[in-house]
Every structure is written in structure tokens, then in C-alpha cells.
N, C-alpha and C positions, 0 to 999 in steps of 0.2 A: 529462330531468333538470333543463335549465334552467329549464324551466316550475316543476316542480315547488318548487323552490328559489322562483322568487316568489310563489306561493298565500300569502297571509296567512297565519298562524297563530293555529287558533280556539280561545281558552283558555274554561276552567271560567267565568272571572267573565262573557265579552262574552257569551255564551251563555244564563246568567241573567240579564242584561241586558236582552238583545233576548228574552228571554220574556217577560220582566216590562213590558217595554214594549207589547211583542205585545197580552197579557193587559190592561191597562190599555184597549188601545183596542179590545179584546172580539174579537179574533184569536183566539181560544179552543183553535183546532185548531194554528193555527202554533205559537200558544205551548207546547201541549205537546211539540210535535218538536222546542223546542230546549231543553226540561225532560230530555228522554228523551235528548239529545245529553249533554247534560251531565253526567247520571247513568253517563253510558259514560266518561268522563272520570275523574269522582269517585266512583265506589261510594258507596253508603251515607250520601253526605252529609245530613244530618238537614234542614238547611234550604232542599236543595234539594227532598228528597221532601215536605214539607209543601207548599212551591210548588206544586207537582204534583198533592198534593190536593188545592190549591184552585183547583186550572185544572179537576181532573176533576169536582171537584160543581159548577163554574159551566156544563159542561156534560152535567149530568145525569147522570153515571156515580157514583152513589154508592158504588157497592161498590170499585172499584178506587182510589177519595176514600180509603174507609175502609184498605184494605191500603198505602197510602202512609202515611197518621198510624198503623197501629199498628208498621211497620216503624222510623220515625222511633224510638217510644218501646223499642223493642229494643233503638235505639242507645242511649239514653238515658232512663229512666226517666221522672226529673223535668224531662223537656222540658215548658216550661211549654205550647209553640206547639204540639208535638205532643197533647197533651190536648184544648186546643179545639178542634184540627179533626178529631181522633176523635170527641167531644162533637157537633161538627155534622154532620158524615158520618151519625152517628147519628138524628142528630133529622130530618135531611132523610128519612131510610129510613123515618120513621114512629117508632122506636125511642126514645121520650120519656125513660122509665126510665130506662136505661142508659145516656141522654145526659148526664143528670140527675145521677148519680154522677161522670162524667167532668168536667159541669161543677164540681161540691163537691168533687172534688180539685186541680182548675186555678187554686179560687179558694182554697184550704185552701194550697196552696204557692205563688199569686203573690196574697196578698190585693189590692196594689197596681192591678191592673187590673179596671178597671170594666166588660170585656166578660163575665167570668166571671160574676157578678152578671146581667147581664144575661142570660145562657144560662137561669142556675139562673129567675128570675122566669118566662121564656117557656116550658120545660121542663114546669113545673110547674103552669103554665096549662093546656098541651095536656095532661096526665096528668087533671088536673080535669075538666076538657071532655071525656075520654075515657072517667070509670071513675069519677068524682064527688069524688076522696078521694085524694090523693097521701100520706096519713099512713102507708099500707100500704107505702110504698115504701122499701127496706131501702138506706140510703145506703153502709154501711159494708161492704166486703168485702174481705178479706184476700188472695181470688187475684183474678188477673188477669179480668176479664169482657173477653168480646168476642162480634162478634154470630154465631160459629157455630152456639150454639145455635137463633139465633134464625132462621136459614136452615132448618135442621134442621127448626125447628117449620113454615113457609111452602113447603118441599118434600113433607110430611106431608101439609100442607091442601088442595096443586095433586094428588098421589094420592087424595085422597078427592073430589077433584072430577071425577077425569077418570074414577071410577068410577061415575060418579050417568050417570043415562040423560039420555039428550041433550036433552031436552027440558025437564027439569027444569032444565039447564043454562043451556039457551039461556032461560029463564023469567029466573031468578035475574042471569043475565048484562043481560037486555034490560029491568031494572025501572027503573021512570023515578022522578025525583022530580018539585017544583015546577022548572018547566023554568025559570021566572027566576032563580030561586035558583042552581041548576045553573047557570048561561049564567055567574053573579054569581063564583061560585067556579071553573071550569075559563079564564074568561077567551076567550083566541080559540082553545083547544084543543075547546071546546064546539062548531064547524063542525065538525071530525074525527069525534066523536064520533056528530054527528045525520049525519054521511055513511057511517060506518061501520053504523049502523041499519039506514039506507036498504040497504045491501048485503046485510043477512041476508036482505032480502024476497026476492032474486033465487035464486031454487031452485035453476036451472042453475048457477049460479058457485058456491052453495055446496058445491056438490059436484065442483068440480073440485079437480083437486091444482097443484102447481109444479110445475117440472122437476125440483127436488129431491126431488118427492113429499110435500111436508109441505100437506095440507087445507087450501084457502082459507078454511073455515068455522072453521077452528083456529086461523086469522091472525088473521081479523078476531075472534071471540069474547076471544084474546089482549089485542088492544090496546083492545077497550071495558073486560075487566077493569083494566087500565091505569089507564086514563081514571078509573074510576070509583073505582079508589084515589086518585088523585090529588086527585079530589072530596072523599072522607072523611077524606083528611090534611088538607085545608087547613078542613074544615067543626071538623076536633077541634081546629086548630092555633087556629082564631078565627073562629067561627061571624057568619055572616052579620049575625044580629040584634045582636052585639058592634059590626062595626065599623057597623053604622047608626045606633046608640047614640053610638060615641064620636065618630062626624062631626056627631050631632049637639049633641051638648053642646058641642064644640069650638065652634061655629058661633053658638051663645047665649053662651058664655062663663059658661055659672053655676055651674061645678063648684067645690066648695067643698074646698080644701085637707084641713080636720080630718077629713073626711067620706070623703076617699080611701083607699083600702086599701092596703096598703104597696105589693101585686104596682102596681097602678095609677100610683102614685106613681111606681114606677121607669119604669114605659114613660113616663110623664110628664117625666120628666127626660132618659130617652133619648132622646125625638124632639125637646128642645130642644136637648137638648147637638147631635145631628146638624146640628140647624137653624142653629147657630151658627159650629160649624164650616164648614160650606155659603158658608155667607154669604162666610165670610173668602174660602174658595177663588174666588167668584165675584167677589170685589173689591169686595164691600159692607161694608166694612172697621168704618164708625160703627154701623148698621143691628146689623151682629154684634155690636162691644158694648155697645149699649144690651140690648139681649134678655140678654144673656151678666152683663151689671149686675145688671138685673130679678131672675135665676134666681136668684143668687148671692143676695141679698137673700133671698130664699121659704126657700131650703136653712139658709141661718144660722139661722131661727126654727122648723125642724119638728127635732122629736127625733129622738136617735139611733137610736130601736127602729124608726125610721119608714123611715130611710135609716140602712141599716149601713153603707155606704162615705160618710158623711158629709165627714169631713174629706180624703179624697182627692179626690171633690165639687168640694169649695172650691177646692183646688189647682189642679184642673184649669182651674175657672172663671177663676181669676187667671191661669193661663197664656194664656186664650183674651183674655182681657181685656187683658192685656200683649202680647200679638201683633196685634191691633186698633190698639189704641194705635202700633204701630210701625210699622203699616202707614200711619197717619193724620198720620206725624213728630211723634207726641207722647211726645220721646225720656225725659222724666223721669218722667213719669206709667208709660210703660209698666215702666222700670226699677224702679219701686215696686212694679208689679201681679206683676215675677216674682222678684222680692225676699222679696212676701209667698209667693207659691208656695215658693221655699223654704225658708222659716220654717217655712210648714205642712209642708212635705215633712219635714224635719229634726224637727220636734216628733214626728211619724207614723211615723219611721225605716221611710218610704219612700222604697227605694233609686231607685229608676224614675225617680220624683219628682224627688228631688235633681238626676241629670244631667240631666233634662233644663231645669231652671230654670237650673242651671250654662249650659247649651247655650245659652239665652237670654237671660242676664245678660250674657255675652260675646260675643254677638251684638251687642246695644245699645250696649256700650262700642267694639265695633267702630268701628260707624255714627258715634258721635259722637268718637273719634278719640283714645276714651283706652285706646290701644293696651296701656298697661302692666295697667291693671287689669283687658284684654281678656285676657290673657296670663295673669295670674295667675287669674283665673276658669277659663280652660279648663287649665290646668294641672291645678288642683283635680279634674278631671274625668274626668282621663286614667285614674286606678284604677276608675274606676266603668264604663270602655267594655265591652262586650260583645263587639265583634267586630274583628274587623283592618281591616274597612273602614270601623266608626266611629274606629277609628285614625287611619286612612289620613288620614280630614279632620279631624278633631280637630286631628293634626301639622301639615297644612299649614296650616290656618288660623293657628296660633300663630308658625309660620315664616312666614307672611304676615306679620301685627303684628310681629316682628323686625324684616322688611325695611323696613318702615314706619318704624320706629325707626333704620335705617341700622347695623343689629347686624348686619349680613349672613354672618358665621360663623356664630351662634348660629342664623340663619333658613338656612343649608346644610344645619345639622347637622337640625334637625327637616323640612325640604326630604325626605332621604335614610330618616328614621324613616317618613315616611309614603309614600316610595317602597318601603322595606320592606314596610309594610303592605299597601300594595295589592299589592303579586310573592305574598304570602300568599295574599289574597283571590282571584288574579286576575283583579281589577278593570282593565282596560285604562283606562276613562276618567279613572281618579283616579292610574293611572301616566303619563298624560300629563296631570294638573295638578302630582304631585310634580314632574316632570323640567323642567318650566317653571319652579319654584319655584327649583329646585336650580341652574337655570343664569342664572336672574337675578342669585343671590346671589352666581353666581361673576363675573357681569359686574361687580357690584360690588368684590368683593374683586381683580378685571382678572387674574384667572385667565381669559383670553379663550380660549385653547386648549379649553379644559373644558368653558366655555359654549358656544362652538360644535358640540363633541360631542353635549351635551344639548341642544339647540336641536333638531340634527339627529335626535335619537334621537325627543323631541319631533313632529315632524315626523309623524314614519312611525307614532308612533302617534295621533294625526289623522285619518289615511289610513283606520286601520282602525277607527274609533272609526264611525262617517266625522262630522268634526265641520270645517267649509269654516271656520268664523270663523277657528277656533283656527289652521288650516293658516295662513291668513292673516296672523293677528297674529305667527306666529313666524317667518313668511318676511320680513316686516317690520321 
């Protein structure tokens, strides 16, 4: 029983935690076991099963991707998270159409976000490349679409194959194309494939069975069909002669802005905005906004018909601008650049927008130590949070600028709001920045009794966080 009594105790938040960490560093497999822990935990949580989708299509399980995001949306219709990764679940299965709808409703109720847009532009390429004409394609539907149909139809095609004579089969199964092409598009799946070849020659093994009994000649015939879908998704998703085309124009530079076609324009935009962001995370802070300057510049002079998220564009560029700048201590320049983001957010009665220019306005006042103004900006912001654990830090950062201030009741009382928030979420690591918050301010007010409880509670969640500085600094 003793024992039992000291096991940590493993909550809902450290559990998505250490997924999400997992997942980051491409643990793929761990991260789903403690997606699947967690959903034992919390039924039904929407934001954990979208997690979950997208641990299952980073490893290739598209269909159980997809029964994660359409469960998500049972809980909640207008989950905006849940759409997109219905939307991708779909598109990865090959299923453009029907992607293509989910993304024209992800972006019909979050116009805000600029990945929707992006869905719809790439959707709609592969439909083209597939059938010549996406005009055919009915975006509007009153019931629910999901892909059982489309199972339906792919279990129909695998019966009418397995009744064609085997030779036909293995005909149609074993047809080759240009093999650099193939090699260009399978990648290093393209050795399985020419190995798997090599195996039909062998008479004797094709005719053996497993222990299970299931045909060797039914395995291997299995995973060349495979292969060779995986071929014709990525030849419809963006044929070979496309990207030889755009590495090469990239490489001259003479692509002419007016001359670009809107769908082009947006990949155009999307692989700079990536490049930009990139940069920041890699710590090439000026590099990013010099490009991030440049883009912003191009966008202001092309029409609205050209780029429909125009003004969110903008937004975003000055936020990327303003984050460069702060990284480079260029404290008033960057206070401009998210100043202007929300201007333009607030002109756009882009919610999204708003908090998060709020988030970085009072960031910046932070840094430079005008604590009041810091306070009153995230204050402003508190009604726009989303979740308990953007609470969770909202609170304590503003109860930080208190204590700053030497307000240390006022910096308890939002200390204790964001230890609320996180026992919500449960977040373990943000309940051990509240409880450090909460008993500094008590040090101050020489409530020492209290402080030392929290110090001590502090402590032990440290232990299980496992986070050695923090142990440190509070033992100290």
C-alpha cells in the first residue's frame, strides 16, 4: 500500500504533454500510447482526439486519422480543428473532393486562418490534375459527407479484382512506368517496390502460403498495389514535370508576379511565409525580416481577387516582423510592427488576430519593463482566451507584472486564477509556475507560513514535471 501511495499521479494534462513532446521529436508510436492513455482518462475530449489524428496520419494510418476528426466533430460540430484534419485525413487517402468541401467549410467558419485557404488551393490542384475540371465539384451539402461511401466504392473495385484471372492480374499489378519518374515520385519506397518484383519471378514462393495461410503471391501482389497507389496520388497530387518547372523558375527568378495564377500565387506566399517563420525558429532573426519586409511589400500592391486573405496576409506579416525585431532588441520598432497587426486585425474583426497581437504587445512591454501597460494589454485579452491553459499563462504572466510592481496581493490573487486554470486543464507544468507565483507573493506580503507550503507543494510538482532547474531554484 506504501508503495502504492508514492507512484506519482498521472493526470490528463502531463499525459498530453509528454505526447506532444514525444510527437515533436517524431516518437510517433510512444506518442500515441499516451494519446490513448489520456482518452482513458477524459472520454471524448475533442482536442485530445484531433491530437491523435495527427499522430495517426504522421504515421500513415489514415483511416483511424479520419475516425478521430469525425468523432471530435460529433462532439462539436463547428470544431474548427476538427474539420481540418477531417479535410487532411481525406486528402492524404487520395479523397480531394470531399477534402475540398471540408476545407470550404473550415474556412467559411474560421475565415481567419490561412491554412484553410491553403487546403482549398492544394485540393483543388489535385482534382485538376486528376479529372481536368474541379467546376463539376458540388461544394454545398446539407448532410453530413464522410468517406464510407467511398470504402464501399474501393471494397467493390478489390471484388472485381480478385475475380479477374490471375494473370491478368498480375499483368495489370506488374505494369511499369518510366522508372526515373517512378524512383522521382515513390522516393526510397521505390527499392521495396523493384524488390518486391524481383519476388514474383520466384515460382516456388509464390506458391507458398504463411502459417496463417494467407498466399505469399497475395502479399506481395498486395503491397506493389500499394506502392503503386501511392505513385498515382503523389503523380495527381503534383506531377513530376510541375515541380521540375517550379525548381526551375525558382532558380532564374523570372517569374512574373501579374502573370501568376491566383492557385500559384498562394503556394507562392505559403512557402515564403514557412521560410520565414523557419528562419525565426532557427535564430536568423534579421534574415527573417528582411524576406518577411520584402513579401509584405508584393502583397500590399496585388489585388484582392488575387489573394482573398489579403488583409489577414498583412497581419500576419507584421506579426512575423515584430517578432524578428524583438528577437534582434529592436524594442520600439517591433512594438510598431504588432501595433500595426492590430489595427489591421481590429479593422478585419479578426478575433484570432486580435489576441494574438494583444499576446505580443504585452510581451514587448514586458521586456522593456513597463509593467503597467503590460498588464493592461493582457488584461484586454483575457475575454478572447480559448482555453484554460491559455488562462493558465495569461494569469500568471499579469501576476508576474504585479509582483514586478510590488502589488503582491493583486499578483496572489491572479497567482491562484491561474493555478485554477491549470487544476482545469491539468496542466502540471503551469501548476507548478502558478504555485511559485502564489508563494513568492506570499513571501512578500511575510505570509511565510503559506509560502513555505507552496514552495513545498512547488517542489513535488518539479519532481513529476521532472523539471531539475525548477527543483533547484525552489530548494534555494
Amino acid at each position: 500500500m506504501a508503495d502504492e501511495e508514492d507512484l506519482p499521479i498521472v493526470s490528463f494534462g502531463s499525459l498530453m504533454t509528454e505526447g506532444t513532446t514525444l510527437s515533436r521529436r517524431g516518437q510517433h508510436d510512444k506518442a500515441l500510447g499516451c494519446f490513448n492513455d489520456a482518452l482513458r482518462l477524459r472520454a471524448g475530449d475533442k482536442h485530445c482526439l484531433i491530437t491523435r489524428s495527427r499522430c495517426f496520419l504522421k504515421l500513415g494510418d489514415t483511416e483511424n486519422s479520419l475516425k478521430d476528426a469525425e468523432a471530435s466533430l460529433q462532439i462539436d460540430k463547428t470544431f474548427s480543428e476538427g474539420l481540418y484534419q477531417k479535410a487532411e485525413a481525406l486528402y492524404n487517402m487520395g479523397d480531394f473532393e470531399f477534402a475540398l468541401v471540408f476545407y470550404h467549410r473550415g474556412r467559411r467558419l474560421r475565415p481567419d486562418l490561412h491554412k484553410f485557404q491553403l487546403g482549398i488551393n492544394k485540393a483543388e490542384e489535385a482534382i485538376v490534375n486528376c479529372i481536368g475540371n474541379p467546376s463539376s465539384v458540388k461544394l454545398e451539402s446539407k448532410e453530413e459527407l464522410c468517406f464510407v461511401s467511398r470504402q464501399a466504392e474501393s471494397k467493390k473495385d478489390k471484388q472485381k479484382q480478385q475475380n479477374k484471372p490471375k494473370d491478368q492480374k498480375d499483368q495489370k499489378q506488374t505494369k511499369k512506368q518510366n522508372p526515373k519518374i517512378e524512383q522521382q515520385l515513390l522516393g526510397q519506397l521505390y527499392a521495396d517496390k523493384t524488390y518486391l518484383e524481383k519476388l514474383l519471378k520466384d515460382e516456388d514462393l509464390m506458391q507458398s502460403t504463411t502459417r496463417q495461410g494467407i498466399k505469399v503471391v497475395d502479399l506481395v501482389l498486395g503491397g506493389i498495389s500499394y506502392l503503386n497507389h501511392r505513385r498515382d496520388f503523389w503523380q495527381q497530387q503534383k506531377p513530376i514535370y510541375a515541380r521540375v518547372y517550379e525548381r526551375k523558375v525558382l532558380r532564374q527568378g523570372r517569374m512574373q508576379d501579374k502573370k501568376q495564377k491566383p492557385s500559384d500565387i498562394g503556394r507562392s506566399i505559403a512557402k515564403n511565409m514557412e521560410d520565414i517563420e523557419l528562419l525565426l525558429a532557427r535564430g536568423s532573426a534579421e534574415e527573417s525580416c528582411r524576406k518577411a519586409e520584402r513579401l509584405l511589400k508584393k502583397i500590399q500592391v496585388w489585388p484582392e481577387n488575387e489573394v482573398p486573405n489579403k488583409n489577414e496576409l498583412i497581419g500576419n506579416l507584421h506579426s512575423y516582423i515584430g517578432n524578428a525585431q524583438l528577437a534582434m532588441g529592436q524594442m520600439e520598432a517591433a512594438l510598431r510592427s504588432h501595433k500595426m497587426d492590430l489595427d489591421c486585425a481590429r479593422q478585419n474583426a479578426l478575433t484570432d488576430a486580435v489576441s494574438r497581437a494583444l499576446d505580443n504587445i504585452g510581451h514587448v512591454y514586458a521586456r522593456i519593463g513597463k509593467f503597467q501597460q503590460a498588464i493592461n494589454t493582457w488584461e484586454e485579452k483575457i475575454p478572447l482566451a480559448q482555453s484554460s491553459l491559455e488562462k493558465a499563462w495569461l494569469f500568471h504572466e499579469i501576476g508576474r507584472c504585479y509582483l514586478e510592481l510590488d502589488k503582491a496581493e493583486v499578483a496572489q490573487d491572479y497567482g491562484q486564477k491561474s493555478l485554477q486554470s491549470a487544476d482545469e486543464e491539468g496542466d502540471v507544468e503551469w501548476q507548478l509556475h502558478a504555485t511559485v507565483l502564489v508563494a513568492q507573493a506570499q513571501v512578500k506580503l511575510k505570509d511565510y507560513r503559506s509560502a513555505i507550503l507552496n514552495f513545498e507543494r512547488a517542489l513535488e510538482k518539479a519532481k513529476l514535471v521532472p523539471n531539475e532547474a525548477a527543483q533547484n531554484g525552489i530548494i534555494a
